[in-house]
Phi, psi and omega in degrees: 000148193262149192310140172222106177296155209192114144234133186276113180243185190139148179263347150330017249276344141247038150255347173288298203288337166307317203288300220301310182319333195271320177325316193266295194313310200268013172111333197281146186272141182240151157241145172226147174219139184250032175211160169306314154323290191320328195266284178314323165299305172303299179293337122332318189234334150257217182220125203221117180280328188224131157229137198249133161234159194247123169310001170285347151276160173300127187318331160286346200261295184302352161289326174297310184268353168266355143301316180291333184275329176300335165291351185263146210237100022275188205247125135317144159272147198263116197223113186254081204269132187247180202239108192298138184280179177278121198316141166293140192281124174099021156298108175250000000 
């Protein structure tokens, strides 16, 4: 498998520390940072093939680390995963 580098981001710490576990199970080297900061600092001082942001951040917050990552040089590919909203009540 060719090395693939991941930074995992979220405000979550267990759904961070799940995602990063399964990632790592599955080969991948993860970096995790759990705040926005955290994500905008990491994508500054490394080299990222892939960044997965968690819907546990606010949607401006996940607008944010995906302008730093498209500023980053080379650009990671970007994977933003949401959170399906909630059925309306009393939709069946």
């Amino acid at each position: 498998m060719t090395s693939f580098h991941l930074l995992a981001v979220g405000a979550d710490p267990s759904v961070l520390a799940t995602r990063a576990d399964v990632l790592k199970r599955a080969g991948y080297q993860v970096t995790t940072g759990s705040s926005e900061e955290a994500a905008q600092r990491l994508l500054g001082t490394g080299t990222f093939n892939v960044i997965v942001i968690c819907h546990s951040f606010a949607p401006a917050q996940r607008a944010r680390v995906v302008k730093a990552a498209r500023a980053a040089n080379p650009v990671p590919k970007i994977v933003v995963i949401n959170r399906s909203p909630e059925p309306e009540a009393g939709a069946d």
